[in-house]
Short mmCIF file of the C-alpha atoms (twelve columns), coordinates in Angstrom:
data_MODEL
# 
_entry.id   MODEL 
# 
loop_
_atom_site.group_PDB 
_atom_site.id 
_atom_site.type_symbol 
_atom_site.label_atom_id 
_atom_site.label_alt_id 
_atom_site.label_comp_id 
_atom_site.label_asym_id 
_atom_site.label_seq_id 
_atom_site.Cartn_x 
_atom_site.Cartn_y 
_atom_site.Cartn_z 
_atom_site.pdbx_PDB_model_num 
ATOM 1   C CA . UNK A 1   58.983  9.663   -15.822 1 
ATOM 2   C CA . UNK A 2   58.395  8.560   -12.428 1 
ATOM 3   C CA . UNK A 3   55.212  7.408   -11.494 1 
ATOM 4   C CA . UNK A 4   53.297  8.851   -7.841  1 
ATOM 5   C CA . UNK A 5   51.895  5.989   -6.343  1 
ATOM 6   C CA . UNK A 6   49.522  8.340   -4.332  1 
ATOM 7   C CA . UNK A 7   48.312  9.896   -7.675  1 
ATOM 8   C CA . UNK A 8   47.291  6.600   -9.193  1 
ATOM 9   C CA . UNK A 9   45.626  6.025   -5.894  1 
ATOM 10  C CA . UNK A 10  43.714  9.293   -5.955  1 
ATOM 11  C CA . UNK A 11  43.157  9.011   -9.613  1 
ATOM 12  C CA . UNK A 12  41.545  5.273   -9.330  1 
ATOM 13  C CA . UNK A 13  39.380  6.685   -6.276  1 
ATOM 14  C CA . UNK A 14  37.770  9.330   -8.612  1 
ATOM 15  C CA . UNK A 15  36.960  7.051   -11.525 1 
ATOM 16  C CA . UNK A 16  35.293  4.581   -8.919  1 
ATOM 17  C CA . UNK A 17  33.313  7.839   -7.417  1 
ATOM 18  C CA . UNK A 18  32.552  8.842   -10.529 1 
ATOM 19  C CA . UNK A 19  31.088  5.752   -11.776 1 
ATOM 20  C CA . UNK A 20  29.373  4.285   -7.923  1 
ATOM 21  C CA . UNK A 21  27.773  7.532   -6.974  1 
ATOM 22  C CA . UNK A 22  25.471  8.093   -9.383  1 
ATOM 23  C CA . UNK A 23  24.393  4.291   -9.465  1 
ATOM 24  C CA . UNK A 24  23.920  4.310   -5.608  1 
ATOM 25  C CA . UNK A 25  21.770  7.290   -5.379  1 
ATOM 26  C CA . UNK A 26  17.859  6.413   -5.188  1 
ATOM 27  C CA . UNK A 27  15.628  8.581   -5.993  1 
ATOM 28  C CA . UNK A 28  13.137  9.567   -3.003  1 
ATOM 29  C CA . UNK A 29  9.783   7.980   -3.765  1 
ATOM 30  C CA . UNK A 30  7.109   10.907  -4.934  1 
ATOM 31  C CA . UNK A 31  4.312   11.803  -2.525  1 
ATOM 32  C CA . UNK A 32  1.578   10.732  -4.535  1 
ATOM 33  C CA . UNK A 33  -0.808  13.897  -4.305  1 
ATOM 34  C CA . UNK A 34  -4.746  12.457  -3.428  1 
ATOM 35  C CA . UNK A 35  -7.006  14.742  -5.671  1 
ATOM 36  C CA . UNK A 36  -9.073  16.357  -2.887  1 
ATOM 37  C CA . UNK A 37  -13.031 16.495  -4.365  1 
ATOM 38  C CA . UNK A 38  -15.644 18.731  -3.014  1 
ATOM 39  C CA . UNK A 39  -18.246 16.070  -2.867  1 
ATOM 40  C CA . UNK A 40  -17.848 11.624  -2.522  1 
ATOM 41  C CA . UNK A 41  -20.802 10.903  -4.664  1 
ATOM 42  C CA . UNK A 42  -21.613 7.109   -3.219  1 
ATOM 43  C CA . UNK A 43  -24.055 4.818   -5.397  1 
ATOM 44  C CA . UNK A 44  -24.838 1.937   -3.590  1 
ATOM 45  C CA . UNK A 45  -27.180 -0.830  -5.708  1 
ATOM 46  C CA . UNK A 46  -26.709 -3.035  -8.265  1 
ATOM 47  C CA . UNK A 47  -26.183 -4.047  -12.270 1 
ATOM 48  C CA . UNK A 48  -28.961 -6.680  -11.752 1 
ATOM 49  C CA . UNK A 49  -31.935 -3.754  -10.429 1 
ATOM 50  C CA . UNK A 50  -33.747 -1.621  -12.920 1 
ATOM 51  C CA . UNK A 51  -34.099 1.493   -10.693 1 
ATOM 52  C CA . UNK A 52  -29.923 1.325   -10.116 1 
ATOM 53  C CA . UNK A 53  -29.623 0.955   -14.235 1 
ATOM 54  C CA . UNK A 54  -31.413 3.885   -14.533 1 
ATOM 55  C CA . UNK A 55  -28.831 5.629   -12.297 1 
ATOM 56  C CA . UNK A 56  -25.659 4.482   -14.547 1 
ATOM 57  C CA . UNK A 57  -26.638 7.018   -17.105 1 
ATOM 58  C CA . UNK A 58  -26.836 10.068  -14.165 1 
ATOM 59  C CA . UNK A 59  -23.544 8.739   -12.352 1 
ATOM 60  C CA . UNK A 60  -21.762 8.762   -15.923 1 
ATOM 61  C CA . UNK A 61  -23.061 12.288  -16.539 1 
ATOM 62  C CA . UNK A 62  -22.235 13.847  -13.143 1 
ATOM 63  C CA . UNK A 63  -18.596 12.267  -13.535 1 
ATOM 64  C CA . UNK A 64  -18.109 13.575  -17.035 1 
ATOM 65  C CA . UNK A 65  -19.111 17.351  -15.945 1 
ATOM 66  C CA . UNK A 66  -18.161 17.466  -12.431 1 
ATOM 67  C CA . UNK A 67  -15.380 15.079  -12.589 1 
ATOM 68  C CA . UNK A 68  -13.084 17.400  -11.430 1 
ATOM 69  C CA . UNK A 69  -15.226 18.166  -7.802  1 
ATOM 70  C CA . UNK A 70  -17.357 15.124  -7.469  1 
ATOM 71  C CA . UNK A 71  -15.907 11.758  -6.691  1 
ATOM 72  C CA . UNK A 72  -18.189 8.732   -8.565  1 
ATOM 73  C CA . UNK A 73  -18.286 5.245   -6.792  1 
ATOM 74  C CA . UNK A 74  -20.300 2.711   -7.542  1 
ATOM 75  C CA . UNK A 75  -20.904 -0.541  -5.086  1 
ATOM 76  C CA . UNK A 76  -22.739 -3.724  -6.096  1 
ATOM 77  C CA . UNK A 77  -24.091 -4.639  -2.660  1 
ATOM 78  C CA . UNK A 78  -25.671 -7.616  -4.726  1 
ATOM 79  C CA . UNK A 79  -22.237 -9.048  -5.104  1 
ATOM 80  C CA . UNK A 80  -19.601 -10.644 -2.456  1 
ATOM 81  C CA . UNK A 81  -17.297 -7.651  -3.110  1 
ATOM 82  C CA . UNK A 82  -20.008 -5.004  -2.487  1 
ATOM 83  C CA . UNK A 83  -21.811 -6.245  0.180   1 
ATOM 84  C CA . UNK A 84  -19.720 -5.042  2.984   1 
ATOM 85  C CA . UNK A 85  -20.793 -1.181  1.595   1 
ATOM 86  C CA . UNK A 86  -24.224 -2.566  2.538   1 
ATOM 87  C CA . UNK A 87  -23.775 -3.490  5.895   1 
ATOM 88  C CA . UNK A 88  -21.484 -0.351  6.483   1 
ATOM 89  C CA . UNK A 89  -23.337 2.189   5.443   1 
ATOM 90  C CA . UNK A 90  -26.375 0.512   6.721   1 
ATOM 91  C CA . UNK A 91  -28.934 1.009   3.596   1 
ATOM 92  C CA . UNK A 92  -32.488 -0.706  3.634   1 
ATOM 93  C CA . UNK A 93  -32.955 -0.276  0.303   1 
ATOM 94  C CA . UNK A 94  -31.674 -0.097  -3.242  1 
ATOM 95  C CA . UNK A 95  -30.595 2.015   -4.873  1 
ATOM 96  C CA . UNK A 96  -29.376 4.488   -2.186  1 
ATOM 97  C CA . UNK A 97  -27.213 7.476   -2.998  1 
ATOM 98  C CA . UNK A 98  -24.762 8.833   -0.176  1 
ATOM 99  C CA . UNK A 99  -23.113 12.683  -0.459  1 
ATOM 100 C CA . UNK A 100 -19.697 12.750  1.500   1 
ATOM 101 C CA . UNK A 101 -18.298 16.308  2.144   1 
ATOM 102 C CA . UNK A 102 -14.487 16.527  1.476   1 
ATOM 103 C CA . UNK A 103 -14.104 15.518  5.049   1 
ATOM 104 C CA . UNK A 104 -15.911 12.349  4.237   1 
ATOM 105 C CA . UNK A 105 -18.849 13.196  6.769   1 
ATOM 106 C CA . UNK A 106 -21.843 12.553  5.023   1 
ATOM 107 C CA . UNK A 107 -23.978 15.465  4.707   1 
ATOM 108 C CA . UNK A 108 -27.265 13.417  2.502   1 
ATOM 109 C CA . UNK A 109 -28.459 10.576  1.964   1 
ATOM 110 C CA . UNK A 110 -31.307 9.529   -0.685  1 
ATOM 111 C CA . UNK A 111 -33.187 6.356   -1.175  1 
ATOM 112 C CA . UNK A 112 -34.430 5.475   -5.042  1 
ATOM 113 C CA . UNK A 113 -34.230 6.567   -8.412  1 
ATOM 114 C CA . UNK A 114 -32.682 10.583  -8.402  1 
ATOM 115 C CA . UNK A 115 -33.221 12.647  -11.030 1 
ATOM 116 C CA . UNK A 116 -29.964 14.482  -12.346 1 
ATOM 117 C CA . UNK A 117 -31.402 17.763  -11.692 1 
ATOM 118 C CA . UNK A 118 -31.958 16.991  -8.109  1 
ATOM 119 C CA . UNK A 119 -28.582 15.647  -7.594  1 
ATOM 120 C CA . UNK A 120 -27.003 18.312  -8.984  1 
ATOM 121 C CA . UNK A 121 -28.833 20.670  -6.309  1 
ATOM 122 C CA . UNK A 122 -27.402 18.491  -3.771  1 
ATOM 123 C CA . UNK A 123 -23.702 18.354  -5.331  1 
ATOM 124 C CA . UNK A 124 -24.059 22.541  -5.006  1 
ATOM 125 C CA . UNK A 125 -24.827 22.308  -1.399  1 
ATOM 126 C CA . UNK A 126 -21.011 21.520  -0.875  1 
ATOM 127 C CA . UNK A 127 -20.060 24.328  -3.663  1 
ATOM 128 C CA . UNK A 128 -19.887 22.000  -6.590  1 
ATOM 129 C CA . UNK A 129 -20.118 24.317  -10.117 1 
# 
């Protein structure tokens, strides 16, 4: 039997494509989706001050049951890292709790110990349930 030069040629092609395609396709990176919250929940303080400890228990709360709306951050303008928060969003005093909308334009602004319960009534300003 007589052997087609132009078949083994073809034939050789499609093993190579077979075996280099699938190897040189990349994936397309994911959009990573940003959760969108209702409400930026921004404590500004410190581990070291006894008003701002009292807040840890609140912040932990209002993550943990409006986790899913409310975005908890915590800054410890007492430290090199949290400092800049300080100067940026110019607080006097500690602690000092800041309420972004979701457009991150802050809609309240509290200086001191806040009770949960008046949190909460701010948090439901934005729609927060």
């Amino acid at each position: 039997m007589k052997k087609n030069p132009l078949i083994i040629v073809f034939l050789s092609c499609l093993v190579l494509a077979a075996v280099i395609l699938p190897a040189a396709q990349v994936e397309a990176p994911k959009k990573q989706e940003q959760k969108t919250y209702k409400v930026t929940f921004i404590e500004l303080g410190s581990v070291r001050c006894i008003p701002c400890k009292k807040m840890m228990p609140i912040m932990e709360q209002i993550e943990k049951e409006y986790g899913d709306q409310v975005k908890v951050v915590f800054h410890d303008v007492w430290t090199k890292e949290g400092k800049p928060y300080a100067t940026k969003h110019k607080i006097k005093l500690i602690p000092t709790q800041i309420f972004l909308d979701k457009e991150g334009k802050e809609y309240f602004r509290h200086v001191g110990f806040f009770p949960k319960d008046e949190l909460v009534k701010v948090l439901k300003q934005q729609g927060v349930k």
